[in-house]
C-alpha positions as CSV (number, residue, x, y, z in Angstrom):
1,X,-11.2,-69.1,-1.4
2,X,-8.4,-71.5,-1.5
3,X,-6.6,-68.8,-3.7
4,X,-7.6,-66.2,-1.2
5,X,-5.9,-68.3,1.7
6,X,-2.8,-69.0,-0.1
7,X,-2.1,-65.3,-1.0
8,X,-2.7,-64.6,2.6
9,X,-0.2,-67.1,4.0
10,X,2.3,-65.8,1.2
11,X,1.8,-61.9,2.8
12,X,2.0,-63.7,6.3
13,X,5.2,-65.2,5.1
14,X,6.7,-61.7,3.5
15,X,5.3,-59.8,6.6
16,X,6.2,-62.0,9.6
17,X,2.6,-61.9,10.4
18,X,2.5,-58.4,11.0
19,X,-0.8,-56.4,9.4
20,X,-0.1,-52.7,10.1
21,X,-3.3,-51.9,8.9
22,X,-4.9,-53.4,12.0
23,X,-4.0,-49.9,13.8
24,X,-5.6,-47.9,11.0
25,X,-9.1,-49.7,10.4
26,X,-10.9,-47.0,12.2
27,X,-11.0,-43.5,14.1
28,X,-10.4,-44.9,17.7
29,X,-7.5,-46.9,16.7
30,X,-5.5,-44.3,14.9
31,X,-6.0,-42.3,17.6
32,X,-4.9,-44.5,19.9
33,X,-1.6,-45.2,18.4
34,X,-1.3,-41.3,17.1
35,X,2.4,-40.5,17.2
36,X,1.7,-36.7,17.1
37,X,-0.6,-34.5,17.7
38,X,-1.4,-30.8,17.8
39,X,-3.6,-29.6,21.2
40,X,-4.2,-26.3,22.3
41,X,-1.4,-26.2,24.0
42,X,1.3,-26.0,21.0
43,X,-0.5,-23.3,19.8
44,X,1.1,-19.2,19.7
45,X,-1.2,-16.6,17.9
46,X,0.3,-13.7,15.9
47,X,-1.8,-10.5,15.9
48,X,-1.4,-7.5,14.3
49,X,-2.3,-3.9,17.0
50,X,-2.9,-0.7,14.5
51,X,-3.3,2.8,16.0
52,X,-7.3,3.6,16.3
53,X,-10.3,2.4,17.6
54,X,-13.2,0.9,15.2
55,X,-14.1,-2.8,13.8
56,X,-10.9,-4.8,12.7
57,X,-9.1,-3.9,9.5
58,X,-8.9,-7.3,7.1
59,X,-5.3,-8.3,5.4
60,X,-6.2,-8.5,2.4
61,X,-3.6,-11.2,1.4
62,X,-4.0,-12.9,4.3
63,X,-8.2,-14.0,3.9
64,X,-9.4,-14.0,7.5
65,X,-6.9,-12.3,9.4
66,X,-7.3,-8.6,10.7
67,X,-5.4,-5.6,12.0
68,X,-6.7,-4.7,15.5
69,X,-6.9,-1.8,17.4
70,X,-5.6,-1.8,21.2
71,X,-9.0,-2.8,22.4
72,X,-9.5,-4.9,19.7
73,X,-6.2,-6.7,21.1
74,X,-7.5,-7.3,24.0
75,X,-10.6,-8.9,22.8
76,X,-8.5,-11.0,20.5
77,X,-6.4,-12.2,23.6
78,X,-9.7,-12.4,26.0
79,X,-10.7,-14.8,22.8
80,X,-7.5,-16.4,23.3
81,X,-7.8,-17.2,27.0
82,X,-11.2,-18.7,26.3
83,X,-9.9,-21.5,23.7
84,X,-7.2,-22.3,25.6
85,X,-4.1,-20.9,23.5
86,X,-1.3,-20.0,25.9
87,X,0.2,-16.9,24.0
88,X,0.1,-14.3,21.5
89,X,2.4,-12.4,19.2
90,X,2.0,-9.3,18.7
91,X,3.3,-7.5,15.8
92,X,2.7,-3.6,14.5
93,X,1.0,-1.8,12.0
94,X,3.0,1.4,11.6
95,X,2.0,4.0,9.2
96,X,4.2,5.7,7.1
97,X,4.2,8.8,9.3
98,X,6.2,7.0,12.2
99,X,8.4,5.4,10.1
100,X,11.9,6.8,10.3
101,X,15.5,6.1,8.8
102,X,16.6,4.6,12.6
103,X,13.2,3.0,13.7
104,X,12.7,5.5,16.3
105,X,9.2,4.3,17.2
106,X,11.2,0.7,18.5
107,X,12.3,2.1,21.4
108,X,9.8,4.4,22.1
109,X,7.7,2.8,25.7
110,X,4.3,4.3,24.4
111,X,4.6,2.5,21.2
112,X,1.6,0.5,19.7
113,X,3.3,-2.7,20.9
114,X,3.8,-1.3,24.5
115,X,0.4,-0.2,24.6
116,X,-1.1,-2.9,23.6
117,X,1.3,-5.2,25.9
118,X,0.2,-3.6,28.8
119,X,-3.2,-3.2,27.7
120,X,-3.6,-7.0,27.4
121,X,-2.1,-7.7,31.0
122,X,-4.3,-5.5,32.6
123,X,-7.2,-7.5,31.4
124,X,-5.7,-11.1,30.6
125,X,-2.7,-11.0,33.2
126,X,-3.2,-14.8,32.7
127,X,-1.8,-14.8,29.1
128,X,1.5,-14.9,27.6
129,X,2.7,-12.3,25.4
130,X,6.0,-12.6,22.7
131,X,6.8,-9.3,21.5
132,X,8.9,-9.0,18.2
133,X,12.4,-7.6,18.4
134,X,13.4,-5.9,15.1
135,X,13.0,-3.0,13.0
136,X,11.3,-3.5,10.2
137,X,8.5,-2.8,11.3
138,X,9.6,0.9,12.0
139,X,12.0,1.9,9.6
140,X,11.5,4.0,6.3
141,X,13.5,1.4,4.5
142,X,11.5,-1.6,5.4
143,X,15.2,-3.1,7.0
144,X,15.6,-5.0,10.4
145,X,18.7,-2.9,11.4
146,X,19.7,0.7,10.7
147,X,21.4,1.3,7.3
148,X,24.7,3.1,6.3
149,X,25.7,3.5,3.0
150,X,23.3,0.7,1.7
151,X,25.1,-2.0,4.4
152,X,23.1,-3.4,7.3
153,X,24.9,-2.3,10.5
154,X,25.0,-5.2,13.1
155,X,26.9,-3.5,16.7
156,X,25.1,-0.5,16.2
157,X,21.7,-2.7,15.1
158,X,22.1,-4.4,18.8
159,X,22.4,-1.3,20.6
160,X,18.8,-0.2,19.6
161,X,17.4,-4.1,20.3
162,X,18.7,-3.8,23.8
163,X,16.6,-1.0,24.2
164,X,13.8,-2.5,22.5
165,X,13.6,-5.7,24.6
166,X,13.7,-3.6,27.5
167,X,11.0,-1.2,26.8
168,X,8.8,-4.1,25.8
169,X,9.4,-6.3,28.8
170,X,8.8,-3.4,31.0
171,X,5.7,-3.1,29.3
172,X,4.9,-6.3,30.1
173,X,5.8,-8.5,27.5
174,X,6.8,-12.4,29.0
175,X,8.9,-13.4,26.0
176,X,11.5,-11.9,23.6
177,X,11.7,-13.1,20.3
178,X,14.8,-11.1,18.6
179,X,14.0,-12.1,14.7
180,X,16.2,-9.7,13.2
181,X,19.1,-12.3,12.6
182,X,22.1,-9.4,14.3
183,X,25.4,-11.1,15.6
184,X,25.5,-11.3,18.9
185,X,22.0,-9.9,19.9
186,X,20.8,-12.8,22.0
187,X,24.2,-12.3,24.5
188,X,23.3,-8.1,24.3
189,X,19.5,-8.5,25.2
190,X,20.2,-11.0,27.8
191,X,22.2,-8.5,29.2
192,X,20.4,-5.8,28.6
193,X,17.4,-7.5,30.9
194,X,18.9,-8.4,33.7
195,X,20.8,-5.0,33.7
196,X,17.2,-3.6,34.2
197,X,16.0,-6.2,36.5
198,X,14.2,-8.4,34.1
199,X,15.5,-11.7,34.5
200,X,12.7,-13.5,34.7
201,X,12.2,-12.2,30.7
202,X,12.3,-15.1,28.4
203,X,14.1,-15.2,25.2
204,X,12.9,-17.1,22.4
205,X,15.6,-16.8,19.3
206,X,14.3,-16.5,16.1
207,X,17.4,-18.6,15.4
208,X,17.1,-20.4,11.8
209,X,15.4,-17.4,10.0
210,X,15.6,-17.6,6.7
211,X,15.2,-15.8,3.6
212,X,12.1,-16.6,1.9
213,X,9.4,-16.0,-0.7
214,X,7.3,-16.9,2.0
215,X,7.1,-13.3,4.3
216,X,5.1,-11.4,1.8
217,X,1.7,-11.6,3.2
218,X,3.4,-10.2,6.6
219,X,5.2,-7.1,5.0
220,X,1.6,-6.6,3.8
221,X,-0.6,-7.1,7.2
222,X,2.8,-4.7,9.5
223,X,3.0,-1.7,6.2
224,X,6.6,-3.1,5.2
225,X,5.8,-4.1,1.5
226,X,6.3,-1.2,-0.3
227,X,9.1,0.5,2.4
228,X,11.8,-2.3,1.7
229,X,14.3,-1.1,-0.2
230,X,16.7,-4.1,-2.0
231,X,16.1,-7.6,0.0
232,X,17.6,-9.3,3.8
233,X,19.9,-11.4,2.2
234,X,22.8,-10.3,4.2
235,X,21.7,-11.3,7.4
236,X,18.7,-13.7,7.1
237,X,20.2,-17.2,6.2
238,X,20.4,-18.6,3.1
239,X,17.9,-21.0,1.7
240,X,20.6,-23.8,0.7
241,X,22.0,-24.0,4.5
242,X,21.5,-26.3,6.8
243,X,24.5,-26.8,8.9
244,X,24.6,-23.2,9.7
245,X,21.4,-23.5,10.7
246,X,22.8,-25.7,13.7
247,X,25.7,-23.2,14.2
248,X,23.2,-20.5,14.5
249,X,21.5,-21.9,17.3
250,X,24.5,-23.1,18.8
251,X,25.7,-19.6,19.3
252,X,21.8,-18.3,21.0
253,X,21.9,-21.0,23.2
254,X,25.4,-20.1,24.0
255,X,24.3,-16.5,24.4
256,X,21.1,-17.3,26.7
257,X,18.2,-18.0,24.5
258,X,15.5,-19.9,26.7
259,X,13.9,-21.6,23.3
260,X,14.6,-21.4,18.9
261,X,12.4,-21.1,16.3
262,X,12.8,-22.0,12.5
263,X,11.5,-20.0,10.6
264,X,9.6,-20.2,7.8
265,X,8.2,-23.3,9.1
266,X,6.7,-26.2,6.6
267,X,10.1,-25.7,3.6
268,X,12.0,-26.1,6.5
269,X,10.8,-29.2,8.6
270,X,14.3,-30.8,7.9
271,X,15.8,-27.5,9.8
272,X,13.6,-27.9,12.5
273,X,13.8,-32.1,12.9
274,X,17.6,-31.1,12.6
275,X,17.9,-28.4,15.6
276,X,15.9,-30.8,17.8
277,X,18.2,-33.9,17.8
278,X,21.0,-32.3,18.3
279,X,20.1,-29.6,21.1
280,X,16.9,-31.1,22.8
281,X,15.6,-27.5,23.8
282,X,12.3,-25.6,23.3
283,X,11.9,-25.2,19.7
284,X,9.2,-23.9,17.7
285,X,8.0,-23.5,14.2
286,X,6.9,-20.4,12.9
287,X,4.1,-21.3,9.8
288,X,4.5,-17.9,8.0
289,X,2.0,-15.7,6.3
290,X,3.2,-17.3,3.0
291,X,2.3,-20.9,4.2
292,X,-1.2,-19.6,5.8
293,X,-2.4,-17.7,2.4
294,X,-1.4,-20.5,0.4
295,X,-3.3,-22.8,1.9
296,X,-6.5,-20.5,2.7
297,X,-6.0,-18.9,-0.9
298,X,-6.4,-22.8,-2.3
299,X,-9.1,-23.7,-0.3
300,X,-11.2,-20.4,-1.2
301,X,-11.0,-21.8,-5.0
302,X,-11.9,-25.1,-3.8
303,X,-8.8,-26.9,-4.3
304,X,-8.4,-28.5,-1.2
305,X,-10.3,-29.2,2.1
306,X,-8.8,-26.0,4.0
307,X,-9.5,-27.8,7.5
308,X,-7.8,-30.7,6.7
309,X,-4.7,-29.0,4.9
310,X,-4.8,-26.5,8.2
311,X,-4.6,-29.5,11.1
312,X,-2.3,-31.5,8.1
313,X,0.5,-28.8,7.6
314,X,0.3,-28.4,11.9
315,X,0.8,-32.3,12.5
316,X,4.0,-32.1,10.6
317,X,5.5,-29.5,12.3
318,X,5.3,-31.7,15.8
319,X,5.9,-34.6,13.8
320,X,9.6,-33.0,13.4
321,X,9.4,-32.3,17.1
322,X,8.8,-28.9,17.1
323,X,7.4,-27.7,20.8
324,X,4.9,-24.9,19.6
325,X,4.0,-23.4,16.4
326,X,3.1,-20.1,15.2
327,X,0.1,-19.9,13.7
328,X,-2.2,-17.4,12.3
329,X,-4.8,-20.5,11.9
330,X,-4.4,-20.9,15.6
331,X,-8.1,-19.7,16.6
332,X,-9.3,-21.9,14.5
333,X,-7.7,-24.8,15.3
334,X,-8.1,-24.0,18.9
335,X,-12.5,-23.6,18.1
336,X,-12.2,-27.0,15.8
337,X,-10.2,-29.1,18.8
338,X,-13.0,-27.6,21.5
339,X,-16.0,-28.3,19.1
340,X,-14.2,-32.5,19.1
């Protein structure tokens, strides 16, 4: 014992006094003290609309998540209501049939997305909706912008966002998130809103998108995979960056955006901690296909406790200050915070 008391006067000594594991000894006191946190409140739920009716279509690299018809939308956003989420993302399927050299089906105001939009408001006016603005989802090559001579055009790319933003807020949509990573898009769909009488449209920049291994799951779930023809590199940022990330946002703040993303989310939590210092805006995290397989795929085998990586890999993203995330685990984190 008298050993026992001199060790602990010598850690008193090298300490001050000060036993930081007093705050951790049990459930109620880590909460207590809890820096960050993620609540219902932070989450945004990406869902994938496909054309027909019927039971939800699984992604089959993406274990748990499902293509849903228009109806099936609606349930999924009734669900969403219910837990408490604040908005969804919605993001088309579109077959091979639609798909077109200038992503036709973008600007077309009866499109899945459009349908679905208003579809949703009609029945859950009380939810948010984001709407994607790019073309990948609706061109032949698998590109966000149309394609000349194997170069990704960016004026005439921004012409046919303007259009897009447009049809989708008059469809309904509440927020505007151009992720196609044009020059000078932000500055045109502002614009382009209020032109139409949208101002009260939001615009949330996908403005530190980078390009990553981590999007395949995605390309998958919207029917991209096999359309993209070489890779993004041109216009999504490159991996090694991180100053432009800052000029990036800059310039869409600049330009109007009303909040940023970073995008992928978790290889990039030094972006993200980065963009919030310095501009002190709205800024979320977009946890990408890639991060949610990864995870799900490794807790399927057993490797880790999928719950705990799930509410783990959130907490860091608001431990770098992020506002909101994107999640496709956001149901469930929304059922496992209710069921607390």
């Amino acid at each position: 014992m008298k050993n026992d008391a001199t060790l602990s006067r010598t850690i008193d000594q090298i300490t001050g006094g000060t036993r930081l594991r007093r705050l951790r000894q049990s459930e109620w006191a880590r909460r207590l003290v809890r820096e960050s946190d993620v609540g219902v409140n932070d989450l945004i739920w990406p869902i994938f609309v496909r054309e027909g009716d019927g039971a939800p279509e699984p992604v089959a690299s993406m274990p748990g998540v499902f293509r849903y018809s228009v109806r099936g939308c609606v349930e999924a956003a009734q669900r969403a209501a219910e837990l408490g989420i604040p908005v969804v993302a919605l993001f088309p399927f579109t077959g091979t049939d639609l798909r077109d050299e200038t992503g036709s089906q973008a600007v077309n105001p009866d499109n899945l997305v459009c349908r679905a939009t208003r579809a949703i408001k009609d029945a859950v006016p009380e939810i948010g909706i984001l709407c994607d603005v790019a073309l990948d989802p609706y061109t032949s090559h698998g590109h966000d912008g149309l394609v000349r001579d194997g170069r990704i055009l960016n004026d005439e790319t921004v012409e046919v966002l303007c259009r897009q933003a447009v049809v989708q807020a008059q469809a309904g949509c509440d927020i505007i998130g151009p992720s196609d990573m044009m020059d000078g898009r932000v500055a045109c769909i502002r614009a382009a809103l209020d032109g139409a009488g949208l101002r009260d449209t939001m615009i949330m920049s996908y403005a530190a998108k980078y390009a990553s291994a981590f999007y395949g799951p995605f390309r998958d779930a919207v029917g991209s995979t096999g359309a993209l023809k070489g890779d993004k590199r041109t216009y999504q940022m490159d991996m090694g960056n991180t100053d432009e990330a800052l000029r990036e946002a800059a310039q869409d703040i600049a330009e109007g955006a009303d909040m940023i993303m970073v995008k992928p989310g978790m290889p990039y939590l030094d972006i993200l901690a980065r963009l919030v210092e310095e501009f002190r805006m709205p800024t979320f995290a977009y946890q990408t296909s890639g991060e949610y397989s990864v995870i799900m795929a490794a807790a399927q085998n057993g490797w880790i406790d999928g719950d705990r990586a799930m509410f783990e890999s959130l907490r860091a993203f608001k431990r770098a200050g992020a506002s909101g995330i994107l999640s496709y685990f956001s149901p469930r984190v929304a059922e496992a915070l209710r069921a607390r």
